[in-house]
C-alpha positions as CSV (number, residue, x, y, z in Angstrom):
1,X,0.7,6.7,38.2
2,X,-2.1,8.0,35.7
3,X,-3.2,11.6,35.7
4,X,-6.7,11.9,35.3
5,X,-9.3,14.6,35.9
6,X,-12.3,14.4,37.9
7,X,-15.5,16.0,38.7
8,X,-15.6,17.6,42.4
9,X,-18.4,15.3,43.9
10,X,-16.4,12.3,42.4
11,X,-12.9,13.4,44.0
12,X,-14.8,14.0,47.3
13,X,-16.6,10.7,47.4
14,X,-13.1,9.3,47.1
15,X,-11.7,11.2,50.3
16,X,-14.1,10.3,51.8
17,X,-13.8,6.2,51.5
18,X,-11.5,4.3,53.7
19,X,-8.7,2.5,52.2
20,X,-10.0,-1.5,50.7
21,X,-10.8,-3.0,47.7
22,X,-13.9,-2.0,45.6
23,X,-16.1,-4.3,43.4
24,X,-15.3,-4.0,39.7
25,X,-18.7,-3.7,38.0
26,X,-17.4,-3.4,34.2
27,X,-14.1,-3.6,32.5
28,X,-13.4,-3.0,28.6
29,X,-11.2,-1.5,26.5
30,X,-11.9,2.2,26.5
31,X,-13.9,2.7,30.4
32,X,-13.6,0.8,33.9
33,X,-16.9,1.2,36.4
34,X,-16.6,0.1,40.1
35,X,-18.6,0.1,42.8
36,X,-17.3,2.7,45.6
37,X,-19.4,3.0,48.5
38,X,-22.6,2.1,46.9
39,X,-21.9,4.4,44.1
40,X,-20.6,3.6,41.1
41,X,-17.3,5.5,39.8
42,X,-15.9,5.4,36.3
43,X,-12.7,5.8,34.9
44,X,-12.7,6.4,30.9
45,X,-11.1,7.3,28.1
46,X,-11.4,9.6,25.4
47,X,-13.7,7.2,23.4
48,X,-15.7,6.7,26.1
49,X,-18.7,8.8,26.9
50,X,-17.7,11.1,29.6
51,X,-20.6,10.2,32.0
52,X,-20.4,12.6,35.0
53,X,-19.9,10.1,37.6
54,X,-16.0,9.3,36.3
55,X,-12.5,10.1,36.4
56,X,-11.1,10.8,32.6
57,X,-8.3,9.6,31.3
58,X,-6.3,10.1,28.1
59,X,-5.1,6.6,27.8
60,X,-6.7,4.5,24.6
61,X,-6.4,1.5,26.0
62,X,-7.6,1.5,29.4
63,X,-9.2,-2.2,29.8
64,X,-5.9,-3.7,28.3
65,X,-3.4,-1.2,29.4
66,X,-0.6,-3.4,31.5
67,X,-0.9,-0.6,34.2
68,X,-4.8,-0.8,34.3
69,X,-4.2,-5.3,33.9
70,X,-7.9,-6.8,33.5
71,X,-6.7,-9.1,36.3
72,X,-5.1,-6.7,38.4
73,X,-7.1,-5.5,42.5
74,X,-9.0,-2.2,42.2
75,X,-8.8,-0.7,45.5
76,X,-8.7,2.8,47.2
77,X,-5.9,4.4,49.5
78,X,-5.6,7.4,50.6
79,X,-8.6,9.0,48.5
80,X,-7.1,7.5,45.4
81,X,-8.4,4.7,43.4
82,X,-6.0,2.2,41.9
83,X,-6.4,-0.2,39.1
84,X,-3.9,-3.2,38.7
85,X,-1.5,-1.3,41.1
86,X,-1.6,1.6,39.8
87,X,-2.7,4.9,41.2
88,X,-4.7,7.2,39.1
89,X,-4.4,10.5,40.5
90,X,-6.6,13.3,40.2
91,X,-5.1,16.2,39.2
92,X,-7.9,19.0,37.2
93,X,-11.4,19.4,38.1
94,X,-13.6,19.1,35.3
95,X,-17.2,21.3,35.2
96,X,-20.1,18.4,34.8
97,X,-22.8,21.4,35.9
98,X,-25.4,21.3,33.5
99,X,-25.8,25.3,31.9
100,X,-27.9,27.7,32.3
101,X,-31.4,27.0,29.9
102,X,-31.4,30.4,27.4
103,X,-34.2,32.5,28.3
104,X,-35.7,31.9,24.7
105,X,-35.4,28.4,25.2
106,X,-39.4,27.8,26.1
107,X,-40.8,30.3,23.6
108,X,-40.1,27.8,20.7
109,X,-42.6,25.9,19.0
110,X,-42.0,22.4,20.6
111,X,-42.5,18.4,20.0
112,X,-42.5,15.5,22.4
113,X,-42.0,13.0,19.5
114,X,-39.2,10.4,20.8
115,X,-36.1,10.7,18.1
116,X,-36.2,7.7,16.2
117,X,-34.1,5.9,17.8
118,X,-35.8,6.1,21.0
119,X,-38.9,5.1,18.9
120,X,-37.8,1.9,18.0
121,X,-37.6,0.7,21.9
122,X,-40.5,2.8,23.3
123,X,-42.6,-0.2,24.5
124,X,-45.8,0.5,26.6
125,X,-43.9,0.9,30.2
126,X,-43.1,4.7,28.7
127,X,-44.6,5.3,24.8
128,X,-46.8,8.0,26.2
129,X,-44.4,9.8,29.0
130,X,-46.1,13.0,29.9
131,X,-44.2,16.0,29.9
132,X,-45.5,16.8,34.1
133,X,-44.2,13.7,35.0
134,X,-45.6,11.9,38.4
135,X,-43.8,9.4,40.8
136,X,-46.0,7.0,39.3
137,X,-44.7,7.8,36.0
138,X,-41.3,7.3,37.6
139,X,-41.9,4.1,39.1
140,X,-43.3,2.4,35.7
141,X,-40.0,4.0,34.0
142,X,-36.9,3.5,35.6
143,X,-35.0,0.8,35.3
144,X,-37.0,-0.2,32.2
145,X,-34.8,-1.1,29.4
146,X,-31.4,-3.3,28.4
147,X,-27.7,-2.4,29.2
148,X,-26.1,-0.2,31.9
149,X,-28.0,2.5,31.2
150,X,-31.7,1.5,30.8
151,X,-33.7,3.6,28.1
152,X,-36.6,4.9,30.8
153,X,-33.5,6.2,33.3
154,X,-32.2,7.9,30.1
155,X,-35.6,9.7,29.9
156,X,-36.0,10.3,33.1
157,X,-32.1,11.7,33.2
158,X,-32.7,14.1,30.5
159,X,-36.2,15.1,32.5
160,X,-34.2,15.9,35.3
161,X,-31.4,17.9,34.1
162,X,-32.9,20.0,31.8
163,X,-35.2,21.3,34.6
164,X,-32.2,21.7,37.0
165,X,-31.2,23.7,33.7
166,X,-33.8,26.0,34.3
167,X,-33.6,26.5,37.9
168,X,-36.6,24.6,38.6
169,X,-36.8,22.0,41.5
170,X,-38.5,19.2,40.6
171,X,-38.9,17.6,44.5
172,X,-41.4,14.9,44.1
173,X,-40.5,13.4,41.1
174,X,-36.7,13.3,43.0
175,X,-38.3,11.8,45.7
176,X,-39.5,8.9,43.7
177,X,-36.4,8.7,41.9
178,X,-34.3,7.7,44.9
179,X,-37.6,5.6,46.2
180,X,-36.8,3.4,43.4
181,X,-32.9,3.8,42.3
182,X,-32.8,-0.3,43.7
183,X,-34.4,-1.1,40.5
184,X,-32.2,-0.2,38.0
185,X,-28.5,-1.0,37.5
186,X,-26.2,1.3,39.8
187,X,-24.2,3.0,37.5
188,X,-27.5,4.4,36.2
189,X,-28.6,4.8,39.9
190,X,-25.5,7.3,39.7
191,X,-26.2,8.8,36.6
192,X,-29.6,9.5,37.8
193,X,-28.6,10.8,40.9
194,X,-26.1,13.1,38.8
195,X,-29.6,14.2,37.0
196,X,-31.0,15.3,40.0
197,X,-27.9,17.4,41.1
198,X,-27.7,18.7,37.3
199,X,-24.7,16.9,36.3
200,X,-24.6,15.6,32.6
201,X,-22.7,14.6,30.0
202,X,-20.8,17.1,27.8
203,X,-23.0,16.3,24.7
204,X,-26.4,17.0,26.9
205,X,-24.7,20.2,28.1
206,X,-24.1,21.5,24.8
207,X,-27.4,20.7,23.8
208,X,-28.8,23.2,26.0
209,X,-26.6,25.8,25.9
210,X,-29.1,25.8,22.5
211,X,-32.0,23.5,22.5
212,X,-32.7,24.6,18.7
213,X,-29.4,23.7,17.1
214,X,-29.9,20.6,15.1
215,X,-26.6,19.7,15.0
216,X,-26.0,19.9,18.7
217,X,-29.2,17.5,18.9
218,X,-27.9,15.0,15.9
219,X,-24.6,15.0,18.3
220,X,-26.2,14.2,21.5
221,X,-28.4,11.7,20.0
222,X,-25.2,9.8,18.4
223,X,-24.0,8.9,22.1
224,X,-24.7,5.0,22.9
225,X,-27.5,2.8,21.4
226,X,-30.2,5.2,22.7
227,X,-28.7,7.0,25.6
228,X,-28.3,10.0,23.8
229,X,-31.7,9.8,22.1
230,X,-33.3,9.0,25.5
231,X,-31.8,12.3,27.1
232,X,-32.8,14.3,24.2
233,X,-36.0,13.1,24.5
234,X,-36.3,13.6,28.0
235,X,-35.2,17.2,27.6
236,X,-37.4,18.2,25.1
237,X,-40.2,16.7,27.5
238,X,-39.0,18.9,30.0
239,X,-39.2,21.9,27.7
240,X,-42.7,21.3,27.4
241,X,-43.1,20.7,30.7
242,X,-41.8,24.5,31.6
243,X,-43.4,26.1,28.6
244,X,-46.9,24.7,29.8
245,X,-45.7,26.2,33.3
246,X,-45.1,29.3,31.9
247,X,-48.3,30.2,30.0
């Protein structure tokens, strides 16, 4: 057995299963993703980036751990998932709930130029996101971009969450999100789906608990390739979104 901690929806969706085998999407050294249910659940560790869609562990080595085997069944029983025969069971709850935006938050003098490393892999499909986005904004966006986590879902993950931030529904641009979750990769279906319910990662969460703080920015931006700078950027497009709302 290996204690982890989970986020509520993610222990719930696991009751909620029946007992069989589940797909392994990813395997490496420091996270595991599978497919549960059409959703896709995580299990990392603590150099992984603690996406709120998975379990967290404190092992190192979780890919080539001899309890977690590469070559070892991933199934669930009894609301728990195993890996290689092991049960990894879920013991705290962690918070994934995005914080509350500051109230001085929209008053600051604001940019919607992409971080740089966003810049570098802004192609046309997104290079001049609006901060109102549309569903047709969201259709040309998501799923745009290479790895797990596409660079336009980033955007539009950061977009999201920083408006659930504020307390602001956002119900047609959701709406078009789950229209088109079938074209991007599922575990950023899931993050993106987190988004919408305003859970993020602990770096993005930080990050709003003071938009101006460059450091928390720098730190968020440092997560992944671009996710990090994709959120950021999608966040700071959302503040202008809510400032332009508010004059």
């Amino acid at each position: 057995m290996i204690p982890v901690s989970a986020p509520v929806r993610v222990r719930e969706h696991l009751r909620a299963q029946p007992d069989g085998p589940v797909r392994v999407l990813h395997r490496g050294r420091d996270a595991v993703y599978v497919e549960v249910a059409g959703r896709c659940v995580g299990v990392v560790g603590p150099r992984a980036t603690a996406v709120p869609c998975a379990l967290r562990s404190r092992s190192d080595h979780l890919g080539a751990d001899g309890a977690t085997n590469a070559s070892g069944a991933a199934y669930l029983r009894e609301g728990v998932l195993h890996l290689g025969g092991t049960a990894l069971s879920i013991g705290r709850i962690v918070d994934v709930r995005v914080p509350r935006l500051p109230d001085t938050a929209c008053s600051d003098t604001l940019q919607a130029v992409p971080p740089a490393a966003v810049a570098e892999h802004v192609g046309s499909a997104f290079a001049s996101v609006p901060p109102d986005l549309t569903a047709d904004d969201v259709a040309r966006m998501i799923g745009r971009g290479d790895g797990l986590t596409p660079l336009g879902d980033d955007v539009l993950c950061g977009w999201l969450a920083l408006h659930r931030a504020a307390g602001v529904e956002t119900p047609e641009v959701d709406a078009a999100v789950r229209a088109h979750l079938d074209r991007t990769t599922l575990l950023s279906a899931t993050l993106l789906d987190c988004a919408i319910h305003g859970e993020v990662i602990p770096e993005f969460a930080a990050w709003v608990a003071d938009p101006g703080d460059p450091e928390r920015a720098a730190a968020l931006t440092s997560v992944g390739h671009t996710s990090g700078a994709g959120l950021l950027h999608g966040g700071r497009l959302a503040l202008l979104h809510l400032q332009g709302v508010a004059a």
